[in-house]
N, C-alpha and C positions, 0 to 999 in steps of 0.2 A: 417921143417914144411912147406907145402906147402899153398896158402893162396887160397883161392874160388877168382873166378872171379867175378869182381865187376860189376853187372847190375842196371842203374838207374832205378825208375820204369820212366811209360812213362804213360800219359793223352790218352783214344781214341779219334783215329784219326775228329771224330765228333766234339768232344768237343776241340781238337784246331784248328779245320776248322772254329769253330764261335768263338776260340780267335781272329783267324787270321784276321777275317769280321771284327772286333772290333779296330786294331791297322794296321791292313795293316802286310802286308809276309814279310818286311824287320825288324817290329820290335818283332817279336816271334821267339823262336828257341829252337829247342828240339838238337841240336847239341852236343854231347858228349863235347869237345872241352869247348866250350861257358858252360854247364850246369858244366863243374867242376871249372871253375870260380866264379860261385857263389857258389861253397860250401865251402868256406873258414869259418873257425870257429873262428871269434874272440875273443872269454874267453878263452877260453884255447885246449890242443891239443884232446879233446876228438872227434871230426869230423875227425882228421886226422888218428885216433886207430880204428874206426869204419870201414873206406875205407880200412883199412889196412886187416882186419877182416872178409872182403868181405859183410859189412854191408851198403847200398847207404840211409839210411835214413837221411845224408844230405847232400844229392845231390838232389837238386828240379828238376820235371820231364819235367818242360818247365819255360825258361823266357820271360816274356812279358815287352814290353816300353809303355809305354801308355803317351797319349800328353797331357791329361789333366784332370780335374777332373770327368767330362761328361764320359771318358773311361777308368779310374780307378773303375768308380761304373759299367759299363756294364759288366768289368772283375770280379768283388766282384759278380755282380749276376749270372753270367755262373757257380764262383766257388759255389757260397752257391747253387743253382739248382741243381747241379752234387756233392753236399756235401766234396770240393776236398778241402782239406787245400789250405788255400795262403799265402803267408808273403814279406811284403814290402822292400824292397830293395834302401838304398840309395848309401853309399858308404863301407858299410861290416864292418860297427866300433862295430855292439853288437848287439846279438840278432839274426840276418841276416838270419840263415840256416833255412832250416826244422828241425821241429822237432821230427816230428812224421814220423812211418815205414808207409808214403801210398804217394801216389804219391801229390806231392806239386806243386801252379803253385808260381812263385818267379815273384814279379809284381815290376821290377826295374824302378823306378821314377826319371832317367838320364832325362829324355827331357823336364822335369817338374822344367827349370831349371833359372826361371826369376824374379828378383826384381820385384814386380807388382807396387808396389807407393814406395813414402819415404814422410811422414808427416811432414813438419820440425816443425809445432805449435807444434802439439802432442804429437811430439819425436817418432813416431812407423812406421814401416815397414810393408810391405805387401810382404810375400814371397812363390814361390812355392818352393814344398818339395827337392826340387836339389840346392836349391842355397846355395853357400857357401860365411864363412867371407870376402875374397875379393871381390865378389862385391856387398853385403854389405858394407863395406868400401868405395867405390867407390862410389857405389849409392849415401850413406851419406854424404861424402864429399862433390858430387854433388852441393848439397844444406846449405853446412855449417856445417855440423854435424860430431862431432866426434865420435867414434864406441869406447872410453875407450881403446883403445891399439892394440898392433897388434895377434894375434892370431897364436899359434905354426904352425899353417899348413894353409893356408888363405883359400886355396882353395879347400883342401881335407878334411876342416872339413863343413859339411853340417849341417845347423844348427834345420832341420828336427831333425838328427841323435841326435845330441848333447841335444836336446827339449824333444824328446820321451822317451831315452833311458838313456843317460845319467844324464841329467842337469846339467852339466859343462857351464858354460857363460867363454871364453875365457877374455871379459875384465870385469870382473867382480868388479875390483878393483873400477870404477866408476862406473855404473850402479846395482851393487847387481847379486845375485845369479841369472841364467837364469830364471830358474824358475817362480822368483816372478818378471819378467819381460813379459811374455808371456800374449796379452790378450785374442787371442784367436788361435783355431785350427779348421780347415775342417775337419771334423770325415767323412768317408765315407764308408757307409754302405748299402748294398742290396738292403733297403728300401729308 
């Protein structure tokens, strides 16, 4: 059985000419290479039976890095204007790929990647969407604060990832379920 060749689709060139205005030329790429990096499927191998099948519907059509929240929503609005799916990208634990058969932009949140504060009265944090349990950890300690334990992977569990998708709290054992630890989140939307 011979298998079709597998073509991602691709965004016109227009519309990632004003990605590119948006994050700078070093952080977009339409690069075959780089875009089958982000199609990894993590539930299960059904992403990997699709490529196989010559079906690229999760293979997103461009990735974007965007530095902050100001150009995460200019990228939300180029997608919603051009009606092009998008989906957030942190570090590919659930969720991650496209999912639909049309060209997707994949909006990875690698540089979005800073402890903002640590509270210590409060007990709460301020994080962008790339930071992971180490430094958190760090941060906390900073200031006196214990984090409840160490965390399977410190630095490849992102606690965006873990907050959205999951609600796993690695030290759960002291502080409760993530979940009902969370006060708030940046929703960022078109408008």
């Amino acid at each position: 059985m011979q298998n079709k060749k597998l073509i991602p689709h691709r965004i016109a060139p227009h519309i990632y000419k004003e990605l590119e205005n948006i994050v700078g030329r070093e952080w977009i790429s339409q690069d075959r290479a780089v875009l089958e990096t982000y199609s990894k499927l993590s539930l299960d191998a059904e992403g990997f039976l699709k490529k196989f099948h010559g079906d690229a519907s999760s293979i997103p059509a461009c990735v974007v890095i965007p530095a902050n929240t100001g150009e995460v929503q200019s990228i939300v609005r180029v997608a919603s204007r051009y009606k092009i799916p998008f989906i957030p990208f942190t570090n590919g634990q659930a969720f991650s790929t496209p999912t639909t058969d049309a060209a997707t932009i994949c909006i990875h949140l690698s540089r979005m990647n800073r402890v903002l504060s640590i509270d210590p009265d409060n007990m709460t944090a301020t994080l962008e969407p790339y930071a992971d349990y180490g430094q958190l950890l760090a941060e906390a300690a900073k200031v006196g604060l214990w984090n409840g334990g160490t965390p399977l992977a410190t630095t490849l569990c992102k606690l965006s990832s873990q907050a959205a998708f999951a609600g796993i709290w690695q030290t759960s054992k002291k502080y409760g379920l993530l979940d009902r630890n969370i006060v708030s989140f940046t929703v960022v939307l078109p408008t």
